[in-house]
C-alpha positions as a Markdown table, in Angstrom:
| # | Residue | x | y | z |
|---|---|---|---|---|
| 1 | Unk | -7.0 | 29.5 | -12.4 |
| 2 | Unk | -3.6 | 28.7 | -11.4 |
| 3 | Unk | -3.3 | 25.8 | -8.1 |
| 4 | Unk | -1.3 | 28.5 | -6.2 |
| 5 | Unk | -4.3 | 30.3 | -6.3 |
| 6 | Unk | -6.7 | 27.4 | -4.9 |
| 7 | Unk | -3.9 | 24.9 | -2.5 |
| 8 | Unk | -6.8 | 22.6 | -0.9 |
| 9 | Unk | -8.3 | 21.9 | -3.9 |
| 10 | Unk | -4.6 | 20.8 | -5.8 |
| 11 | Unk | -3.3 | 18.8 | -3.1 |
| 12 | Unk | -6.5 | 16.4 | -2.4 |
| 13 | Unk | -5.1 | 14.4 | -5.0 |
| 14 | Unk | -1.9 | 14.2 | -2.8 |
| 15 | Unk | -3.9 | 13.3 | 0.1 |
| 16 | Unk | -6.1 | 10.6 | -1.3 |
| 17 | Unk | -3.4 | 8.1 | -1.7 |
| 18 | Unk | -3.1 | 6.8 | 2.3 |
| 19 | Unk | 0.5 | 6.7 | 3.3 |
| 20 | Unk | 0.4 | 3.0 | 3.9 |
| 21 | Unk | -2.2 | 1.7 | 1.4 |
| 22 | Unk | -4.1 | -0.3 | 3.1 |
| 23 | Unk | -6.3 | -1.6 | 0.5 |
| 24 | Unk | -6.2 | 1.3 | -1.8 |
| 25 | Unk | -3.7 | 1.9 | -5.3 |
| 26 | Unk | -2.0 | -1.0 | -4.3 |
| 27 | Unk | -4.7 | -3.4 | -3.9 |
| 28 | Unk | -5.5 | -2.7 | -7.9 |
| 29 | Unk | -1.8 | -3.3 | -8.9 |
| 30 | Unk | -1.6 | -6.2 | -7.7 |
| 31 | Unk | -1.8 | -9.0 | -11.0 |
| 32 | Unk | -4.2 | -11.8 | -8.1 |
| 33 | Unk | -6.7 | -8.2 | -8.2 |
| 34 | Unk | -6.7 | -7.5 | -12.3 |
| 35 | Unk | -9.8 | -9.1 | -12.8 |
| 36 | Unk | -11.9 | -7.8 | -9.8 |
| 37 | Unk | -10.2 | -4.0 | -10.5 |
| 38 | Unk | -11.5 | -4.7 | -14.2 |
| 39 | Unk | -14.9 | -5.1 | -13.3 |
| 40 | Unk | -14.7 | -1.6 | -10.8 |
| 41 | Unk | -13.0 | -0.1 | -13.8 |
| 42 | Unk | -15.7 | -0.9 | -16.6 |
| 43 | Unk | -18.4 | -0.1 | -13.7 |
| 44 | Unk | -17.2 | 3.5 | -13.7 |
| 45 | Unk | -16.3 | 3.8 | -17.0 |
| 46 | Unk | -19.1 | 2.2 | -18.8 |
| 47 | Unk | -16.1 | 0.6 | -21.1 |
| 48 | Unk | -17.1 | -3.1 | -22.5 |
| 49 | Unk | -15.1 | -5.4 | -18.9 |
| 50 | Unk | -14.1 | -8.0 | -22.2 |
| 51 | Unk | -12.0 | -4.9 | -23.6 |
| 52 | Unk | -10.3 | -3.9 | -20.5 |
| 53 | Unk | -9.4 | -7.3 | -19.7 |
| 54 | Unk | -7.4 | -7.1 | -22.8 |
| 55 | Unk | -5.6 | -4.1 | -22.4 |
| 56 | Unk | -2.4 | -3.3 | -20.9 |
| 57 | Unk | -3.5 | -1.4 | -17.4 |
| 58 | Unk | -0.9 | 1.0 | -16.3 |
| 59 | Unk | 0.3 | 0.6 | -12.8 |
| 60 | Unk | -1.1 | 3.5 | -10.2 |
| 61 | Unk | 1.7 | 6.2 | -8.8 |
| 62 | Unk | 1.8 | 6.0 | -4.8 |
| 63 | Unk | 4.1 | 9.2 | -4.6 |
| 64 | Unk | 4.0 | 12.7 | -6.0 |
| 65 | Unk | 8.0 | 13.3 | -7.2 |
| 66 | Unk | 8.1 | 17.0 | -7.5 |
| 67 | Unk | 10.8 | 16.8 | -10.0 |
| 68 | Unk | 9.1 | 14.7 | -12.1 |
| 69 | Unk | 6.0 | 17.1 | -12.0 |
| 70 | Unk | 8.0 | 20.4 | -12.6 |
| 71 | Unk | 8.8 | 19.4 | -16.8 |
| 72 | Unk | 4.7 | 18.5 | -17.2 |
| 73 | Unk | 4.0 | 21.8 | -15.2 |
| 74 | Unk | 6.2 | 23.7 | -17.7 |
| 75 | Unk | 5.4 | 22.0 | -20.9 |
| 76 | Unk | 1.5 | 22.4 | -20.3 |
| 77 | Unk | 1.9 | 26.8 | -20.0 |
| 78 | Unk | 4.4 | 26.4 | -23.3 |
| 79 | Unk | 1.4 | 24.9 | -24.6 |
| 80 | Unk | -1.3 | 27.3 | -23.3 |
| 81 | Unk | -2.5 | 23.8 | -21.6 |
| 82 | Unk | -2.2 | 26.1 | -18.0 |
| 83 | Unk | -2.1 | 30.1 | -18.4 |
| 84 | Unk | 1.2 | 29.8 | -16.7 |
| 85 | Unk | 3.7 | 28.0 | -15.4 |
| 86 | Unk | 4.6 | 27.6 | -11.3 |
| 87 | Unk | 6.5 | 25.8 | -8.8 |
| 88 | Unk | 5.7 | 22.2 | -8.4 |
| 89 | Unk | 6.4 | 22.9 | -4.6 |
| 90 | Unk | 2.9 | 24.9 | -4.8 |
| 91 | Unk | 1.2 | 21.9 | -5.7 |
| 92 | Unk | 2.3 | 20.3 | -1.7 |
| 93 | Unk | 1.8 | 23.6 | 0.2 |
């Protein structure tokens, strides 16, 4: 199914990330946070906490940038990843 086809479902990732942040994606960027955001991390993911304390954790986005979406969009139908491609608008509306 295409996320035109089902708009509540494809923006609650939009919506999940509070405006401000108050204690949210922010709260596990922050370096003073690593180690407690380690321990929620291996928690969920049933990874060994020694081995994500060794890793290199990504930092979370805050924003969706459409334009930045639309290339991904595309290059997943090219791939047959998606059955086909659509506006990264439709992914806000």
């Amino acid at each position: 199914m295409s996320a035109p086809s089902r708009p509540r479902r494809a923006t609650r990732p939009r919506r999940a990330v509070p405006e401000r942040d108050p204690g949210g994606v922010g709260w596990a960027d922050k370096n003073k946070n690593r180690r407690a955001s380690s321990v929620i991390l291996a928690k969920y993911s049933k990874v060994d906490p020694a081995l994500i304390r060794r890793t290199t954790r990504v930092h979370f986005a805050t924003r969706l940038r459409l334009s930045m979406a639309q290339p991904w969009i595309d290059a997943f139908a090219e791939f047959g990843v998606i059955p086909q491609s659509f506006s990264a608008l439709d992914l806000v509306k």
